[in-house]
C-alpha positions, -999 to 999 in steps of 0.1 A, spaced: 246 -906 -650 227 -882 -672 231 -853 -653 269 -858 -647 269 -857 -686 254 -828 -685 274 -814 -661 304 -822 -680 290 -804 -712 283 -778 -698 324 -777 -682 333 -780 -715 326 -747 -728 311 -743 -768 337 -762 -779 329 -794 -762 365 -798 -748 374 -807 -715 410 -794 -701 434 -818 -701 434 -820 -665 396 -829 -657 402 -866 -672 426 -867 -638 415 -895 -611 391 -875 -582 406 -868 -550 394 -893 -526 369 -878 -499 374 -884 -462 352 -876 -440 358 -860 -404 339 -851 -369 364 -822 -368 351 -784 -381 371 -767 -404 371 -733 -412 347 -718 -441 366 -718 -470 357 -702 -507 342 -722 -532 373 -719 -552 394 -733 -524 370 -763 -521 367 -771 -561 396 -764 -581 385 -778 -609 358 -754 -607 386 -729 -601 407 -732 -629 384 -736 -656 359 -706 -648 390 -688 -653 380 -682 -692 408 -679 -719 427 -650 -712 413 -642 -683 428 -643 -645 408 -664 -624 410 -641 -592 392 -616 -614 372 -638 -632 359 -658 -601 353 -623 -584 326 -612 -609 306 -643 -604 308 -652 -565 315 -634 -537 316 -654 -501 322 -623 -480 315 -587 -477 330 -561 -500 362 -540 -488 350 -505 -483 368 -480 -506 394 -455 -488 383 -419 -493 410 -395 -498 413 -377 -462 403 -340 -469 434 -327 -447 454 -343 -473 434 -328 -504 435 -292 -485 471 -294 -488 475 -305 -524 451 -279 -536 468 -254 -513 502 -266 -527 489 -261 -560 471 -226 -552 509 -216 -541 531 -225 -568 503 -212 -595 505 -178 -576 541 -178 -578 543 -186 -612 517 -158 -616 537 -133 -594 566 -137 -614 552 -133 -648 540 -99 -636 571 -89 -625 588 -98 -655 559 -81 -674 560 -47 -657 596 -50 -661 592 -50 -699 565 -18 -694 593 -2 -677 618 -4 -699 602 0 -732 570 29 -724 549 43 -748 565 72 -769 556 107 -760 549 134 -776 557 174 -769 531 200 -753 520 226 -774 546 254 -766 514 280 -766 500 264 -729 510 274 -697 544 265 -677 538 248 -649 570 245 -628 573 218 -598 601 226 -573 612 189 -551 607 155 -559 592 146 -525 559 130 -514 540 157 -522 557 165 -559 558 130 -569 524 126 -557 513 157 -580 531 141 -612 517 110 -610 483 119 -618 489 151 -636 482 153 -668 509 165 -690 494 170 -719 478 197 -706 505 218 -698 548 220 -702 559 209 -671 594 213 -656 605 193 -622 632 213 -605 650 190 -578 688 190 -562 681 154 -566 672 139 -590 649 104 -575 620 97 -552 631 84 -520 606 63 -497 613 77 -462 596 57 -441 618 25 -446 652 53 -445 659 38 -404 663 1 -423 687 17 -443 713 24 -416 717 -7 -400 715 -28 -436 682 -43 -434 675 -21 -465 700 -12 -493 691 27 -501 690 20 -538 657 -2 -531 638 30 -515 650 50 -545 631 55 -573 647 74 -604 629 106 -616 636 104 -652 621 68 -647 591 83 -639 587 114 -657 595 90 -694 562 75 -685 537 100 -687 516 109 -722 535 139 -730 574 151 -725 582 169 -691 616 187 -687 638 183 -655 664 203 -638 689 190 -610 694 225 -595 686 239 -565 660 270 -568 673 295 -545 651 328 -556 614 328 -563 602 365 -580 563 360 -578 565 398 -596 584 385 -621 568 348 -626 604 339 -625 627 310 -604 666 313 -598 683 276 -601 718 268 -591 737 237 -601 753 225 -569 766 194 -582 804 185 -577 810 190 -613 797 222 -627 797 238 -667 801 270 -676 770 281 -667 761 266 -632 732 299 -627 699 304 -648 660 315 -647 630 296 -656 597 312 -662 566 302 -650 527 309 -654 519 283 -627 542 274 -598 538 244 -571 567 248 -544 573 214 -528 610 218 -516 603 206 -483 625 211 -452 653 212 -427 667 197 -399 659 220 -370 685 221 -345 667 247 -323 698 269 -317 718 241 -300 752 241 -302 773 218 -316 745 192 -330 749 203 -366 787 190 -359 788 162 -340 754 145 -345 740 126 -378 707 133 -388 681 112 -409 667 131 -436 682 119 -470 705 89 -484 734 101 -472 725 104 -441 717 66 -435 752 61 -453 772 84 -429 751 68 -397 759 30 -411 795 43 -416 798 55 -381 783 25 -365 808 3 -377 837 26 -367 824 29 -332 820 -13 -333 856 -17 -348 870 8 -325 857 -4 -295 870 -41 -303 906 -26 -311 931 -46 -291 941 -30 -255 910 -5 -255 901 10 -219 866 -2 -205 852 33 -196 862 41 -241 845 8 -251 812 20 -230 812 51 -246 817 36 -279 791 17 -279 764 37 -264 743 51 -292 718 81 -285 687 92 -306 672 122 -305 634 124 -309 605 99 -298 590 106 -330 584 74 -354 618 79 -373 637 78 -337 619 51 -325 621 25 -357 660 39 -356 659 28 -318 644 -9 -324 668 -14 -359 697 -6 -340 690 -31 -309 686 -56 -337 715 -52 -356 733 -57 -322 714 -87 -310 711 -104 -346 742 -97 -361 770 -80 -338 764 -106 -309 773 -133 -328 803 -117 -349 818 -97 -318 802 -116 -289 831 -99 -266 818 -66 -270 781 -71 -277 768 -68 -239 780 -35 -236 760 -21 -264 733 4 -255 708 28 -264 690 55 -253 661 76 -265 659 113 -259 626 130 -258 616 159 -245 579 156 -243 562 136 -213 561 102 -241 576 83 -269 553 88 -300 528 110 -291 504 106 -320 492 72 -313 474 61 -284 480 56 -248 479 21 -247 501 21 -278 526 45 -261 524 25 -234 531 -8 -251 560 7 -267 576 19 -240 574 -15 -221 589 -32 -256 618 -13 -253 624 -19 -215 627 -54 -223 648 -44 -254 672 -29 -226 663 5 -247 667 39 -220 636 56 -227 642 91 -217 614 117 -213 608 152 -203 649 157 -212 663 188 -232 694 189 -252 710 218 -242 749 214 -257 766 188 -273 801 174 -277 822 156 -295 818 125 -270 788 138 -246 755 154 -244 747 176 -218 710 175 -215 682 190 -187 662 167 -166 628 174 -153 621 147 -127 589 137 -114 588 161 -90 592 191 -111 624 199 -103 655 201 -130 687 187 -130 718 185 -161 730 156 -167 763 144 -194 754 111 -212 787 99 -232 783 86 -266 797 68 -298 772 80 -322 745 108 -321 714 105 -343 691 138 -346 653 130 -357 636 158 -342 620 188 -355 616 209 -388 625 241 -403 619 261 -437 645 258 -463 668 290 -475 642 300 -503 617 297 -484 625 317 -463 638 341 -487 599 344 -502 581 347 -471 603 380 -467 588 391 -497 552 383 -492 537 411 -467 508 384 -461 535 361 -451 557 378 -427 536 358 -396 545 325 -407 570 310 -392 568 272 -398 563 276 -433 545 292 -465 507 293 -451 483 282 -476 443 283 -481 416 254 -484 432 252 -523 464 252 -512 473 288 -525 500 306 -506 486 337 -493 493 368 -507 498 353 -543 485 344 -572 491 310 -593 519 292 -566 506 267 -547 525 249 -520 523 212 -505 542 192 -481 567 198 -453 572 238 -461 531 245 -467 510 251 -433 477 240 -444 470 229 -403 481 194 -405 512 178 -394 543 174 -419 539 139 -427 544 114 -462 508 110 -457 496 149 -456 523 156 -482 506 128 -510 474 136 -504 480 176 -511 498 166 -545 472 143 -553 444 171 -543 468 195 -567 470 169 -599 427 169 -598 423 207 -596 451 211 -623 431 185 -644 397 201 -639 415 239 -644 423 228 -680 394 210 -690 375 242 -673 397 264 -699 391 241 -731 356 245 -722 351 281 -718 370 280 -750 344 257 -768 318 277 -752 333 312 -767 338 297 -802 300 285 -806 284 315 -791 311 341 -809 293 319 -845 253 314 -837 229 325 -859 251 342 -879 255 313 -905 224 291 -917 222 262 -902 206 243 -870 203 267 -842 185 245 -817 208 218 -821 242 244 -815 225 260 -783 210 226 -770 254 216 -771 262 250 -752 240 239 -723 253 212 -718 287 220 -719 275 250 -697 266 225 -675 297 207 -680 316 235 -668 297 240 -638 302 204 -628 340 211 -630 342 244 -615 321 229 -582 352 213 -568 355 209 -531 387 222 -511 415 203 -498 405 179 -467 429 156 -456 418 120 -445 438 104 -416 443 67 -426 467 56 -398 500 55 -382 524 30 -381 559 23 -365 582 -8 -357 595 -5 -322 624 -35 -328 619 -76 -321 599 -79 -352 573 -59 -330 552 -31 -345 522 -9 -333 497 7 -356 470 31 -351 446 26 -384 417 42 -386 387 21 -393 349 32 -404 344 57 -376 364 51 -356 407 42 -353 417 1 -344 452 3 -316 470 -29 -324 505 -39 -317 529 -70 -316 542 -96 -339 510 -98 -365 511 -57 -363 546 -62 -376 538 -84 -404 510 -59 -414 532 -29 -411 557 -47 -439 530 -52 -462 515 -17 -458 551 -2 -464 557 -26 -495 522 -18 -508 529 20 -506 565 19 -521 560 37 -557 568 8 -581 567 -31 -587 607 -24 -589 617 -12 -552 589 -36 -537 603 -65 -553 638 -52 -541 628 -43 -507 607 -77 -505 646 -95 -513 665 -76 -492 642 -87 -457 647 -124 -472 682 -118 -475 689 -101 -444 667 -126 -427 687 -159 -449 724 -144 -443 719 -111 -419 726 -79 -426 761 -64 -437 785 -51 -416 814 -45 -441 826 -6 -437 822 15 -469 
């Protein structure tokens, strides 16, 4: 009896209550030869149950504290495929938020540069004739300050030609490859002046260029001369038609802007012309049949854009006419792109087989027409044959040749009257047979190929030695000025020769400059199906790769080399847009 009192007590609590419901009659207790399953200690006394609850307390969590008459639940650990992905998720949408404040901060940079001040008129001219690869190359790391600069350019942007063959078919607009010169030249330290003229007389006697104003609207004086003490010739060049007649007529090339817009024109003419109503079978073939000139890269990315246009876009717009569509590629060497490698050559050629792209080689244009090209066949055998391939449109992408001027200064240079391919140049770039004209890109022959990549690297090799030549000249200058004044006033000798050596040795530092080498870093070129091959050198040696992952590397070399955050961001859209709601097909 004393120990239920106790037990009750202790029920109680401090306050030495019982709850209302513990005066309640006991349940009656039967007992029973059957098991029954374990239960808690709470299901078997709740009267125990309900008043270790506590005041304010729940009794599920209160009773859990205190007994336990099983095993805990294990804790779920997050799976880590699931925490990959959120991390990933939010590695994404920081780097886009990133990505987009850049852009928009560059954008500000570009529209509001630093202000610049004007040369001292005293230094020397330094006139740049083009705004090509190897002009633009030349500007971007010259330093104005050191001299007064003029550009000289019939037009007056940089355009990215390796993305030009995008252009005709609309995977590209052209003002996305086109980058303003004035744009550029506003953001350099000091002011540089620029022309749109054509030069079209170089006097190396004189120091002296002839510019022409060629534009559609013209002022009363359309003619003038600009002196120079330095001059870098960068015009580039032609479209050589080899003496073929009729292919400056009837054939588009792909050179500039306007070419891409004259060959996108013309592809929809031939399309809408061959769906007219009524039109004869053997006109609708011809129509549609679209030959390119040249197995060179630009013939061969033309090539693959145009078989997708057709099987992207046209197929599903004009299915009725879409089978017929062809193309064939004319080269007249033994293979399509014969700077890469064999097995890159070879993979190529394959691609476009399954592309239904004619591949042929070892074929010389000899005439062309209005509607046909009559061409010459050498067949395996070695023997010759003519054949007359009918077309709709005619694209030219083979072969260079010098410009008007110069050709009109190699006729005035006696060291020059050799060169046929161009003004030929030393290690520094320095046309023979004058002094203080340099040349770079597609008109120089410094015994490389006329490439983007040979053309940069030459400006870039010209905007160093132009740097060191005026440091070189401010410290002969220094040099003069403390020699021309020792010992002849009192004053700390040692310390003034002691600075003389070392700009002495200064000097010699910049004088020791190497000549131009060029560095081969690779060649690239997108053969059509989202397909690309790529020959890139690597360490020692060059890596062949082509395919889909070659293609995805090939866009993200050609956006990384465009010239500013503007056209990359601009190309970058126009893929997604083309890819979202294909390309245009609208006549302009």
């Amino acid at each position: 009896m004393a120990s239920s009192s106790r037990a009750l007590a202790r029920l109680a609590g401090p306050s030495g209550r019982l709850p209302a419901h513990a005066h309640a009659p006991a349940p009656a207790i039967s007992f029973s030869t059957i098991p029954r399953p374990r239960q808690s200690i709470n299901a078997l006394n709740p009267v125990l149950r309900t008043v270790s609850s506590g005041p304010g307390l729940p009794s599920s969590r209160y009773t859990a504290r205190r007994f336990a008459d099983a095993s805990p639940r294990p804790t779920r650990k997050p799976r880590r495929i699931r925490t990959t992905i959120k991390w990933l998720w939010r590695a994404t949408y920081l780097s886009i938020l990133a990505g987009c404040g850049l852009v928009i901060y560059d954008g500000y940079l570009d529209r509001h540069p630093d202000e610049q001040f004007v040369p001292d008129p005293n230094k020397k001219t330094l006139v740049i004739l083009g705004t090509g690869w190897g002009s633009i190359a030349l500007l971007k790391k010259l330093d104005t300050a050191n001299y007064n600069v003029i550009v000289i350019s019939p037009r007056n942007y940089f355009l990215f030609t390796p993305l030009l063959p995008s252009c005709t078919t609309g995977n590209i607009e052209h003002r996305s490859i086109m980058e303003p010169v004035r744009q550029i030249l506003r953001h350099k330290r000091a002011a540089v002046k620029f022309y749109e003229a054509e030069a079209t007389h170089i006097d190396v006697d004189k120091k002296v260029v002839k510019i022409t104003d060629n534009s559609d609207i013209k002022g009363r004086v359309h003619e003038t001369e600009v002196p120079y003490d330095m001059l870098v010739i960068g015009v580039g060049a032609e479209n050589a038609t080899f003496g073929i007649p009729g292919v400056r007529e009837h054939s588009c090339f792909l050179k500039e802007i306007r070419d891409a817009q004259a060959i996108r024109t013309k592809i929809m003419d031939c399309v809408e012309t061959a769906a007219f109503k009524d039109q004869e079978p053997e006109e609708v073939d011809r129509l549609l049949h679209m030959v390119v000139v040249g197995g060179g890269p630009t013939g061969v990315e033309f090539a693959g854009e145009l078989r997708d246009f057709f099987d992207e876009d046209i197929q599903k717009l004009i299915p009725e006419i879409a089978p017929r569509f062809r193309v064939t590629l004319i080269e007249a060497l033994p293979n399509v792109l014969p700077m890469f490698s064999k097995q890159l050559i070879d993979y190529t050629e394959s691609t476009f087989k399954e592309e239904h792209i004619t591949i042929m080689t070892k074929t010389m244009v000899k005439k062309v027409t209005d509607r046909t090209v009559e061409a010459e066949v050498t067949g395996p055998d070695g023997k010759k044959s003519l054949v007359t391939i009918p077309f709709g449109l005619l694209v030219w992408a083979t072969g260079n040749t010098v410009r008007p001027v110069v050709r009109d200064l190699t006729a005035q240079i006696a060291a020059q009257k050799d060169s046929r391919r161009g003004l030929a140049v030393n290690e520094y770039l320095v046309v023979q047979g004058t002094r203080d004209v340099w040349a770079v890109g597609d008109c120089a022959v410094a015994g490389y190929a006329p490439t983007a990549q040979v053309a940069s690297q030459e400006g870039a090799f010209l905007a160093r030695l132009f740097n060191n030549m005026a440091k070189t000249e401010a410290l002969e200058q220094e040099i003069r000025d403390l020699s021309s004044g020792l010992n002849l006033k009192p004053g700390d000798t040692a310390a003034e020769t002691q600075e003389i050596e070392d700009l002495e040795r200064q000097l010699r530092r910049l004088r020791d400059i190497k000549p131009f080498y060029y560095s081969h870093q690779g060649s690239l070129a997108y053969i059509g199906s989202e397909k690309a091959v790529a020959d890139v050198a690597w360490l020692n040696g060059n890596v062949a790769s082509g395919g889909k992952l070659t293609y995805y590397f090939w866009r993200s070399a050609y956006l990384s080399m465009c010239f500013s955050t503007r056209n990359r961001v601009l190309v970058a859209l126009d893929w997604v847009k083309a890819k979202v709601y294909g390309r245009d097909v609208s006549r302009e």
